[in-house]
N, C-alpha and C positions, 0 to 999 in steps of 0.2 A: 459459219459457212454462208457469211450472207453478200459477198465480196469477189468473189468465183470469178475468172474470166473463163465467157462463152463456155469453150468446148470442156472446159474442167471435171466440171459435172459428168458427163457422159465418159469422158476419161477415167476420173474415180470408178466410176459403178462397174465399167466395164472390168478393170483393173480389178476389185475385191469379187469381182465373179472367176477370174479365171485366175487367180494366186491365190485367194484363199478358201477354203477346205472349210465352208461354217461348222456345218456338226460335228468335225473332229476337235472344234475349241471349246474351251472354257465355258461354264453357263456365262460367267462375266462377260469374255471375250466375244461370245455369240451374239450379247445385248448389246457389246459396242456395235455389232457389224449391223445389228436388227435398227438401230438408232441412228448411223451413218444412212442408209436407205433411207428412211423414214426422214431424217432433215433434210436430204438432196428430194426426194421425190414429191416433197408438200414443196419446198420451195422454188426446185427449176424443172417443173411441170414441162415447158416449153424446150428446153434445149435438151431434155432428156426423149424426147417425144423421135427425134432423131435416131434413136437404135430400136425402133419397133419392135418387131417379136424377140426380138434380143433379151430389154428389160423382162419383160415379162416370165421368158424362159429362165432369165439367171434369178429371178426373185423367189421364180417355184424352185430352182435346186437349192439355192438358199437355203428357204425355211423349212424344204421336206426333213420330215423325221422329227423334228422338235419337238421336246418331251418334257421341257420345264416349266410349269405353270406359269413363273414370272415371266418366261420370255415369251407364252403363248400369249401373255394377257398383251404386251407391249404389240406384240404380230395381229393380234384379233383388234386393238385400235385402231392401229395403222391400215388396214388391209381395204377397209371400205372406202376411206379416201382414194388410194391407191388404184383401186377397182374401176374408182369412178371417172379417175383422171386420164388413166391412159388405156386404148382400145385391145381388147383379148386375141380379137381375132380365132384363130383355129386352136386358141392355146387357153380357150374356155372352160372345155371341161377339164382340161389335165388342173389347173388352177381350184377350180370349182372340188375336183378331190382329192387334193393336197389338204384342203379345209376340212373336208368331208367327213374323214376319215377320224375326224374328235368325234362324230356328231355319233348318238348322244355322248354328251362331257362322262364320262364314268372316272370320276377325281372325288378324295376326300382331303377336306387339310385338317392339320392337325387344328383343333382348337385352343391346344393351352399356347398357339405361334400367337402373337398380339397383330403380325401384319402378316396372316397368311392370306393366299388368296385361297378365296371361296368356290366350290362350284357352281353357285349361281353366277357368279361374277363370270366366268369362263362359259358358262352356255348363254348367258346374255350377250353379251362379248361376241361368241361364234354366231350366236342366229341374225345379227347383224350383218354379218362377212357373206354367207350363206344366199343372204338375200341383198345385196350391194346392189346388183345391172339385171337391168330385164334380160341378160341371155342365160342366166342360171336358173331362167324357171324349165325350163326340160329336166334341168339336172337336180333339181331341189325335190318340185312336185314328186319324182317317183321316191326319193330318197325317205320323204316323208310319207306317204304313202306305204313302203314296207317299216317302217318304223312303228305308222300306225297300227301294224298286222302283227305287232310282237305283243308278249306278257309280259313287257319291262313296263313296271309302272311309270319310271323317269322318263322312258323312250318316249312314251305316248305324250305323255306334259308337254317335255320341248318341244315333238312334235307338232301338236298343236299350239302351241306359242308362236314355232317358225311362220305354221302357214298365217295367222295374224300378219306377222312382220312381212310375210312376201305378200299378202293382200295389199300392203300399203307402198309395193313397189312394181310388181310386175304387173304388164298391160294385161288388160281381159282379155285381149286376144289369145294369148299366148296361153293363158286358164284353161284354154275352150276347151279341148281335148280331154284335161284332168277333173272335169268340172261332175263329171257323174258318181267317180269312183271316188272324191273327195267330199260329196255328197251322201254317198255310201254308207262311208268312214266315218262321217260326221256323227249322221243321223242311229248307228251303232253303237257310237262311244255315251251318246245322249238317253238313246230308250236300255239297253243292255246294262254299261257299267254302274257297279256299285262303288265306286272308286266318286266320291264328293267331289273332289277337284277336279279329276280327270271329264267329269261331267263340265263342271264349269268352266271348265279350257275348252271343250268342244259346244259348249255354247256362244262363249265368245267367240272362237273361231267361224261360227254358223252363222255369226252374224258378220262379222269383219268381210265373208264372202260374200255376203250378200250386198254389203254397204259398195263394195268394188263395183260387182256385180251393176248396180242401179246408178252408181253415181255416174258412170263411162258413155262414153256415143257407143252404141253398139250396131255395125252393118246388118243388113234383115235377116242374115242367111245367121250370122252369131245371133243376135238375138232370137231367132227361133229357138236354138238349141239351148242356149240361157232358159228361157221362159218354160220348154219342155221341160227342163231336168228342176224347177221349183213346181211345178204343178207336179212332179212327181213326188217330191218333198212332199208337202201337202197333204197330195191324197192319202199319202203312204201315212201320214202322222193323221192325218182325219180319221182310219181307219179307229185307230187307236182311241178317238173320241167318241165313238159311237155308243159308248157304256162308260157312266163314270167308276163304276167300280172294277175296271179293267186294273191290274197292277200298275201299266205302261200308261195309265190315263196321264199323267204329272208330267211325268217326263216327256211325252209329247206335245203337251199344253206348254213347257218354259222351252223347247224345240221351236214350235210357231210365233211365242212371244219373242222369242228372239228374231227370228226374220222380221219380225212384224218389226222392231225397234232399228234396223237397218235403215229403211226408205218409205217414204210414202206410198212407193209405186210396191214394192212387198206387201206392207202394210194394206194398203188398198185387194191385193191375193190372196190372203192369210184371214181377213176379214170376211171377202166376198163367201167362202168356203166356211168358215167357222160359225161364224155368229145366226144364220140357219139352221146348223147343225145342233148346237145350245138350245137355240130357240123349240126346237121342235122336240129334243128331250127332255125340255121343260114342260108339255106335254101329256109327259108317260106316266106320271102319277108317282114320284119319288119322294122318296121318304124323307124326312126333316135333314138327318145330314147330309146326303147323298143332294139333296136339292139346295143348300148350301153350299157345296162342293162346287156347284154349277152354277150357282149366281156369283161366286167369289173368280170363277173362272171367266166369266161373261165380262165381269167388271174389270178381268185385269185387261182384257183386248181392246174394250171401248176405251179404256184410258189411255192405251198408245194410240187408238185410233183420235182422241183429241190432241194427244202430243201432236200425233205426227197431218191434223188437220184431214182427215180420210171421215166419213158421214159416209157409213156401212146401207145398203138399200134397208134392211130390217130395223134400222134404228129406231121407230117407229114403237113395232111389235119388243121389240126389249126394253123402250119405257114402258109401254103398257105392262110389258113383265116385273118391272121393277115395284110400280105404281102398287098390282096387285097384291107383290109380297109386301110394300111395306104398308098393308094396309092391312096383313092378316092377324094371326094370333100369336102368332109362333115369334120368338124375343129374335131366334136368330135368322129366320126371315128378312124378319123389321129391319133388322141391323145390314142387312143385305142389300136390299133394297134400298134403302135410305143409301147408302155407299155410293149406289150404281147410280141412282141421280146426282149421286155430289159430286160426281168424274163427267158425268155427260150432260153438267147445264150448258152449254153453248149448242148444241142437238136440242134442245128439247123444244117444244113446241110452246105457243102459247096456253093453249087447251094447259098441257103437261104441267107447265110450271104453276101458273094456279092451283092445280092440283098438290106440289109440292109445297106451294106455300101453306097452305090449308094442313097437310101432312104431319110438317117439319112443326107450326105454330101446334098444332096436335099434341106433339113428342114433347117441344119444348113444355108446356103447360101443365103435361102428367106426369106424376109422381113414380113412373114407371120404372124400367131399367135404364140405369147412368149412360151406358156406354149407345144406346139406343139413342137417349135424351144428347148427347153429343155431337153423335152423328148428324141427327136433326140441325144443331146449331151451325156446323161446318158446313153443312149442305146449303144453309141460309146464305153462310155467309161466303161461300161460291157464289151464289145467286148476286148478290149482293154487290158480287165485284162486277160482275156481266150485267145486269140487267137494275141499276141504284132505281130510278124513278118507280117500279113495279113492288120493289121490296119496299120502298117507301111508303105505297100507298096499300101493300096487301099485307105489310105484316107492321111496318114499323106506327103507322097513323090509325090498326086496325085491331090485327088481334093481337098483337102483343105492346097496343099503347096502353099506361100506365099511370095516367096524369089522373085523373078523376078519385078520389078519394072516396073511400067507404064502399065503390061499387066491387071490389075484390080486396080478397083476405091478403095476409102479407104474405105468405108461405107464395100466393099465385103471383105475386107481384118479384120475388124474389127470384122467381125463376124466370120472368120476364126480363127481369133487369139485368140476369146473369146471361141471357140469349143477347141482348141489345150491346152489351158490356165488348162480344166478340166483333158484332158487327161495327162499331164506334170509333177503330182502329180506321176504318174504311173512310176516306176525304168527306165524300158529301155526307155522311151522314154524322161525323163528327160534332157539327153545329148542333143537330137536332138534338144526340141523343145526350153526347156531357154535360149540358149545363141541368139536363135533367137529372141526375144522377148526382151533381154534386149541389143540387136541391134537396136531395132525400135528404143528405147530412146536414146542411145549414138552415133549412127552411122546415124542420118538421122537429117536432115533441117527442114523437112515437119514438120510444129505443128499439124497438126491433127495426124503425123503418129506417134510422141513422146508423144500425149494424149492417142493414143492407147496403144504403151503398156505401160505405165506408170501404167495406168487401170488392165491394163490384168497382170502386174506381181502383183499389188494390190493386186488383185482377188487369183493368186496363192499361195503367202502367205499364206494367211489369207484363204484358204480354210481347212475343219475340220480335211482332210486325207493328207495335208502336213505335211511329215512325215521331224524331223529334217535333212534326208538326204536330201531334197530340197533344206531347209535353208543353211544346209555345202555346197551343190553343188555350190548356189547361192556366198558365201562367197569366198570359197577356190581355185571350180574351174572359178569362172566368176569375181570373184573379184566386186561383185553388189555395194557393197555400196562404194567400194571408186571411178566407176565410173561413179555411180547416182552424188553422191555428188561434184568432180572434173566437170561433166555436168551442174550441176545447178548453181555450180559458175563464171564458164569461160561463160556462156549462158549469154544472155540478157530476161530472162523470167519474165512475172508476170502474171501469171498466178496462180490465189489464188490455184484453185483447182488442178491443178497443181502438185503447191508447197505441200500440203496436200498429195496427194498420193504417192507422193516421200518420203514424209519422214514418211510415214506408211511402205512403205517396209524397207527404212533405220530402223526402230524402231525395226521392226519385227524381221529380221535376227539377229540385234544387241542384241539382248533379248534373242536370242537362244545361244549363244558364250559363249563358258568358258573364265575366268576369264584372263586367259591369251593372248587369242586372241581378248577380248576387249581393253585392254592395247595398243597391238599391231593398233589395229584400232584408238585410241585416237594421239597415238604417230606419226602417218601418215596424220592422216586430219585435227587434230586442228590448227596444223599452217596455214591449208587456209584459215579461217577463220580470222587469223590475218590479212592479206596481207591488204593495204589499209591503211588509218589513221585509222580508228577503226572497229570496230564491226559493226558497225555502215554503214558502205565503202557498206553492202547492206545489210538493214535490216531486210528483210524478211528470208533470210538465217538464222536468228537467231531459224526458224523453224525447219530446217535441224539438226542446233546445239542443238535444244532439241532433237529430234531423236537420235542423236549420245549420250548426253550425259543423258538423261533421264531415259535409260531404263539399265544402267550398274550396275553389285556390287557396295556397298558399298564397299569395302574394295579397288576397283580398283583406280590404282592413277591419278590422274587431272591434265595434267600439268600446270603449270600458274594460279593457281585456286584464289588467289589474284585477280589477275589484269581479270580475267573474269568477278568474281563475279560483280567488280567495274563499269566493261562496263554495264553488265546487267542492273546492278543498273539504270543509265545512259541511256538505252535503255527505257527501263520501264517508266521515267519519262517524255522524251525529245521527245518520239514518238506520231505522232498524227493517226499512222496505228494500226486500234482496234486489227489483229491479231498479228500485233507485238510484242504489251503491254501484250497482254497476253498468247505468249508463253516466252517470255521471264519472265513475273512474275511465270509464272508457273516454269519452267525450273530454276530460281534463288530458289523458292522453294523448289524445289526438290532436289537442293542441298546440302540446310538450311537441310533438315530434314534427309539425308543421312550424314552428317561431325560429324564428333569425336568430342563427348559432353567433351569441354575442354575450357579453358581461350581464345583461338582465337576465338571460335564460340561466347563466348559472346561477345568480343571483334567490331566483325564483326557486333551482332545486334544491339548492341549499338550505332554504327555506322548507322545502316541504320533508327534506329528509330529517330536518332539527325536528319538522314538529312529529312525525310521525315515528322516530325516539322516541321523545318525550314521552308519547303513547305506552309505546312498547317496555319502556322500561317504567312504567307508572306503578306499582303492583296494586292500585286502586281502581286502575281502569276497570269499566266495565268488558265481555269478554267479547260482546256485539264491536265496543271502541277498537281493541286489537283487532279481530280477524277484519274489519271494515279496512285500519292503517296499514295491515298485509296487504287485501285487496287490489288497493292503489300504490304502493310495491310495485307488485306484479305488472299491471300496465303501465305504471311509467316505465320502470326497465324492459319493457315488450317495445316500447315507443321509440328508448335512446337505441336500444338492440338496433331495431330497425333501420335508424338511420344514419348509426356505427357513430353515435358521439360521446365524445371524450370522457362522459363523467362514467361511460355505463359499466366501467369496473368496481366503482364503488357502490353502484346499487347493484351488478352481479354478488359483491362479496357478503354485502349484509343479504340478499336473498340465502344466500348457502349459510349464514348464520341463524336466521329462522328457522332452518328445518330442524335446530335444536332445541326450538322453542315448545313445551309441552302443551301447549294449548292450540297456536294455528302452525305449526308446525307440519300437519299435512297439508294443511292451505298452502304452504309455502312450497311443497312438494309438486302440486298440480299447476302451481305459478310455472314450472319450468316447463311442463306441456303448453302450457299458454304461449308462452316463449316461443317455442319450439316449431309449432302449429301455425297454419295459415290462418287469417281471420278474414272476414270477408267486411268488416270495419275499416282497421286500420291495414288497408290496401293503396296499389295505385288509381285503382278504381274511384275513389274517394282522395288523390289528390297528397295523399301522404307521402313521405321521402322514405324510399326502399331500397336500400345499398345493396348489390349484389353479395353473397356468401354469406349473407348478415349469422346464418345459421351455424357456419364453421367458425366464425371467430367466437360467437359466445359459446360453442362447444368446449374452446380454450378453459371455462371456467371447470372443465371434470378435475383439474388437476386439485386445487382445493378441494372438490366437494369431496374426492378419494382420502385427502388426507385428513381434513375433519372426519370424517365415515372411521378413519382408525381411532377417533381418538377420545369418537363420543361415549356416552352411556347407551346400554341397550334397548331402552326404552324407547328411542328416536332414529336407532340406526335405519326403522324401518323406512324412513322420510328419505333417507340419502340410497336407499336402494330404488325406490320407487322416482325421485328425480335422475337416477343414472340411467336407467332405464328411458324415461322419456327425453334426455339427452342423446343417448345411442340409437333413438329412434328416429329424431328429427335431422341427420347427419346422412351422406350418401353413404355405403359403404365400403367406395373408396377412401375416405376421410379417414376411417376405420385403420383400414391398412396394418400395417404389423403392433400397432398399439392396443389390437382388441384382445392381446393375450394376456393385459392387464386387468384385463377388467371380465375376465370368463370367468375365477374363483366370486366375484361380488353377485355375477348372476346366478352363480350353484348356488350363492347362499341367497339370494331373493328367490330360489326355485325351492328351499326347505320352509318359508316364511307360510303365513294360513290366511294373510290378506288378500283377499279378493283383488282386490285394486292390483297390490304390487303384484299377484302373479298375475293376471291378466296381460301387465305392461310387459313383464317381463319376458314372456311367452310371446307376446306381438313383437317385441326384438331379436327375439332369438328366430322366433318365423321365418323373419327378415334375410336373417342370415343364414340362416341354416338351407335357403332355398335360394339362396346366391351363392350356396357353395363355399362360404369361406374357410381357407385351409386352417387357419388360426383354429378352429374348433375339430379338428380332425380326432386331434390327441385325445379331446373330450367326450365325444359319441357315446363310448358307451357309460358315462355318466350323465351324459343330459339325459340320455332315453331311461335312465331307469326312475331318476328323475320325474319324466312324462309320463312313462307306464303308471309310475306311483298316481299322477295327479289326475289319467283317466278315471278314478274312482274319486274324485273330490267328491265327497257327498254336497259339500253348503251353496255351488255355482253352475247351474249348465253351462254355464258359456267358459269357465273353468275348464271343463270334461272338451270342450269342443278342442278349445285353444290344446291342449293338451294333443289330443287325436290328431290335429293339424298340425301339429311341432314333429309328432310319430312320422309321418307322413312325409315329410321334407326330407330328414334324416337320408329317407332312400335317395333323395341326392347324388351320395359320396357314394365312391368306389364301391366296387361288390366286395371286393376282398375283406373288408372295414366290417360289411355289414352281413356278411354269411356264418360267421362266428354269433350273429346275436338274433338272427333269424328265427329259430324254433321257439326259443325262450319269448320272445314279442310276439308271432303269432299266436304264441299257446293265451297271455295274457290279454290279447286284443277279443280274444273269444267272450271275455265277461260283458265287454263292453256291446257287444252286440245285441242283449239283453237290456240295455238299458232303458227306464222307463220313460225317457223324452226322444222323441222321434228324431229330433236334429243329430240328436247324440248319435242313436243310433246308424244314422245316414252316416253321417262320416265318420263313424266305426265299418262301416261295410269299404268306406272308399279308402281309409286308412290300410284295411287288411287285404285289399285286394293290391295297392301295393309292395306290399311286404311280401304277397307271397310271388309273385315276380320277383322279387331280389334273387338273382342267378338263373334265370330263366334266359333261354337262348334269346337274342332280338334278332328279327327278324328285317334284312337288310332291305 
């Protein structure tokens, strides 16, 4: 219909108004005529404009009566265009309750439809139409307004959602009238209901009006009557503040917060009035919590009041309040206080901050409470962003400089270093404080003083506001990683944990590096890792060399990448240090799945899977040699998994042949949760190749592992229950789909087994499922649950008993009819477990049973 001459248009519409009969047709036939409108009236806006109250009339006879959701949804798109394009005139309201007349939507769809419409869908829908033209606010305000006056909980919601939606459409003008009794409504639904949402809809809303309210020109005579009916707000909610242990105290306090988070000009009304009011009940001599209550509430207004740039007259006398509590005895005080300076350093004074720096250097220095000591830090380092040259000279040059040796113990240095650590992220003082810091590691003997920072550049790193100029500083001007790395080699260290935080920052920065200046960093420190007879000359190092070389392009070049890979290899097998074996298997993995898919990369696995045969079939090997040659199995086939290449059926098939193995056999088990499982390694994070569904194709490998499972000895079968399990775990369960009725006898029979392990897994799939509703299990019910009842008493596992109780618990799920036949018989037995002698147990034995006994209990609509 995009081709019309002129008068076409108005011919058509005129024509389908006056032949045909809409709600005597078809739902079908109705959407065609709903669809016709809707493409003539978006596209010849202008030649339809020609039969004035005409359209309008034939569109309201049209769609009155309309009762099918799918054609209300297509009518509630269409309608606000419509509304907006062409003029109502007299024919406003009849329009306006044509809509109306949904409001509220009272619709349910069915759930088991895959494309039904929703009743949110349908009241989002309408409160759009409802509020289209400023001349539906006559007709809306009172409509909502008696809505708000009902016990319909849904009434009230959309309710309050509409008046949202018409704040952001109808003129204040046109409010002014409704503006008391919406105020009312508001301020009732806020202090009154016990309904969580319904509060939070009329906070929102209490703000949305106010935001109209302030953002508009308002004439002196409107604006009066505005200003009047918020000072009545106010006072009416101040009353309310005059005692913090009034009930209504809360709910009035996030009533003002909310005005206050509208506008400046609220913000600035809401302030003048409140923060006196605090002030002077701070005062009256309240008791530790109750005076808490009231500095937690002081702090949350001053913090909109720096949002919203408003400097209260008292602001003054509430640092001094803050100063005094964080300076008393009381932990939660301190923690108070400390807050309410770290929201209002742009207020504070000079006097003030001095004071806070003294406070904060205080906090950080004592060994007192953490969450105190933090506060302290973050209040610093506010400071720190407002006012750098002052923090410079009162904390970072003073009381918490660090440089002088022997005049402070390490424990006081540690906790300096961990204050400086937060502030370091901050541009100017980057310079000063990192190359301090990665001082303490390269430049100092002391182990304790190279655990500290080692720690504390960790921490740097890997903080959220490390911005990459940290990283470059770290790299370019400190040169971090080549003299962490040159440190940990020329060192004599073994320190696990140590070695771990070192090569987290090496990883870190090296992850941040373009392409170029990783190269450069390869071509500088792989050779030190040669030096020695091999790789080998200090094993643990080979963690560093994941670091270095784990987290680079693909495309960046390896030198020597032969004769590492070979060491690796060789490490992997030969080492009897567990973190060795598997940063090195990891790290050879991550190779495997980064190298150029070509004739060497097979070359290479072919290679590694002869030799790692060879192993497996030795019957001399030692048993460190086998479970190490699984090991690395398992991540290479995690590596090819990942990025879906061609060989990874043949390292699937020998995985599923392992778990026959009597020796690493459950190693080979847990390889398939490695599988399965996200790593925070081999990611894209780190530059690896990650094929979409990598998880559903190697799930393909259940069909083997089912049929070895028939055919081995019982000795092992337990390996191929416990991998089918963590196969059915790592899969959506859609993937599942009608196949999982294969595989629910393997799980009864991993649900009779007494391994920890497999029932734990197997209980964490069935979880899954059981609380997705899968029909496939329906038939089964009441064998799993007797099943779980048995396993609430596992004596040897609490987390056994728990899984168990949580599987019970899901169960209610499924239809009642399923589950009112097994009703008594499960409450009677769920009664033991409420006696159980670990308290988690116990916790959800109460939440399990309190389930169960609601099965067949009315709901309440």
């Amino acid at each position: 219909m995009h081709h019309l001459p002129r008068d076409a248009p108005a011919h058509i519409v005129t024509t389908v108004f006056e032949q045909v009969q809409c709600q005597t047709l078809k739902q079908d036939d109705r959407r065609t005529v709903y669809k016709i409108l809707e493409v003539l009236t978006l596209s010849y806006k202008e030649e339809l404009r020609v039969l004035g109250p005409e359209l309008v009339a034939g569109v309201i006879a049209t769609i009155d009566g309309e009762r099918d959701p799918r054609n209300l949804m297509q009518l509630f798109a269409m309608l606000p265009s419509f509304l907006t394009a062409f003029t109502l005139g007299h024919l406003a309201e009849e329009m306006f309750d044509v809509m109306a007349c949904y409001f509220p939507v009272d619709f349910y769809s069915v759930p088991s439809h895959p494309n039904a419409v929703t009743r949110d869908e349908l009241a989002t829908a309408l409160k759009l139409c409802l509020v289209a033209v400023p001349e539906f606010v006559d007709f809306c305000m009172p409509l909502l307004l008696e809505k708000l006056d009902s016990q319909l909980r849904i009434a009230k919601i959309d309710s309050l959602q509409l008046l949202q939606e018409g704040c952001r459409t109808f003129a204040v003008n046109g409010m002014e009238k409704y503006l008391y009794d919406l105020c009312k409504s508001l301020q009732r639904e806020v202090v009154s209901s016990i309904d969580k949402e319904v509060c939070k809809e009329a906070l929102s809303a209490l703000e949305a009006l106010m935001r109209m309210i302030f953002s508009s020109p308002l004439h002196k005579d409107t604006a009066h009557v505005f200003h009047t009916c918020l000072d009545n707000v106010i006072s009416g909610a101040c009353l309310q503040l005059q005692n913090v242990e009034l009930s209504t105290f809360q709910s009035s306090v996030q009533m003002l917060l909310a005005i206050s988070h509208a506008s400046s000009a609220s913000c600035e009304a809401v302030a003048k009035a409140v923060v006196p009011m605090l002030l002077k009940q701070s005062q009256m001599g309240l008791d530790e919590e109750n005076m808490t209550t009231l500095l937690q509430t002081l702090t949350s207004f001053l913090s909109i009041c720096e949002k919203q740039q408003v400097i209260p007259a008292d602001v003054g006398e509430a640092h001094s309040l803050y100063l005094e509590m964080a300076q008393g005895a009381v932990p939660a005080s301190q923690l108070e206080g400390m807050r309410g300076l770290s929201v209002s350093v742009t207020s504070l004074t000079r006097d003030a901050r001095l004071q806070a720096y003294e406070l904060a250097c205080a906090y950080v220095l004592q060994g007192g409470r953490d969450r105190v000591r933090q506060e302290a830090i973050a209040c610093l380092k506010r400071l720190a962003l407002h006012y750098p040259n002052e923090v410079m000279e009162f904390v970072v040059s003073s009381r918490l400089q660090c440089r002088e040796e022997g005049e402070q113990d390490v424990v006081r240095m540690d906790r300096c270093v961990d204050a400086l650590c937060c502030i370091a992220v901050i541009e100017p003082f980057t310079a000063c404080i990192v190359p301090q810091l990665l001082g303490f590691v390269t430049d100092h003997q002391e182990t304790d003083v190279c655990h500290m920072g080692v720690r504390c550049l960790r921490k740097l790193v890997l903080l959220p506001d490390a911005s990459a100029s940290v990283h470059g500083y770290l790299h370019m001007q400190c040169g971090a990683v080549s003299r962490l790395v040159r440190w940990w080699l020329s060192g004599n260290h073994d320190d696990e944990q140590l070695l771990l935080d070192s090569a987290t920052v090496v990883s870190t920065i090296v992850r941040m590096l373009d392409h170029r200046s990783q190269s450069e960093v390869l071509q500088e420190l792989l050779p030190l890792f040669g030096e020695g007879d091999t790789l080998s000359h200090h094993t643990q190092s080979v963690v560093l060399l994941e670091a270095l070389l784990g987290v680079v392009y693909r495309d960046v070049v390896i030198p020597a990448l032969p004769q590492l890979l070979s060491q690796l290899q060789m490490l992997v097998i030969q080492s009897s240090h567990p973190l060795t074996v598997k940063s090195s298997a990891r790290l050879l993995a991550c190779l495997v799945n980064k190298a150029r898919d070509d004739d060497d990369l097979l070359t290479l696995l072919s290679g590694f899977l002869a030799m790692i045969e060879t192993i497996l079939d030795n019957p001399s090997a030692s048993l460190i040699e086998v479970t190490n040659a699984t090991t690395l199995i398992l991540w290479i086939t995690k590596a090819l998994v990942l990025r879906g290449h061609k060989s990874v059926e043949s390292w699937a098939d020998k995985l599923v042949i392992l778990l026959e193995h009597p020796l690493v056999g459950a190693v080979a088990a847990e390889g398939f949760r490695l599988v399965m499982d996200h790593d925070e390694y081999l990611s894209s994070g780190n530059h690896c190749i990650i094929r979409i569904l990598y998880r559903q194709r190697f799930f393909q490998v259940i069909e083997k592992l089912v049929k070895h499972y028939d055919e081995t000895e019982d000795c092992v079968r337990t390996n191929f229950l416990i991998a089918l399990t963590y196969l059915l775990q790592g899969v959506p369960n859609v993937v599942l789909g009608l196949g999982l009725s294969e595989y629910v006898p393997l799980l009864k029979e991993a649900l009779e087994q007494t391994e920890v392990v497999l029932l734990l897994s197997a209980m964490q799939t069935l979880s899954d499922l059981l609380e997705s509703k899968q029909s496939a299990l329906e038939d089964h019910i009441h064998t799993f649950l007797l099943h779980f009842l048995r396993l609430t008493k596992f004596k040897d596992s609490m987390k056994v008993r728990i899984a168990a109780l949580q599987c019970v618990a899901h169960i209610c799920n499924y239809p009642t009819h399923l589950l009112l036949p097994l009703k008594h018989q499960t409450v009677q037995q769920l009664t033991s477990c409420l006696d159980d002698h670990k308290r988690l147990v116990r916790q959800q034995a109460v939440a399990t049973c309190s389930c169960w006994h609601l099965v067949g209990a009315p709901v309440k609509s």
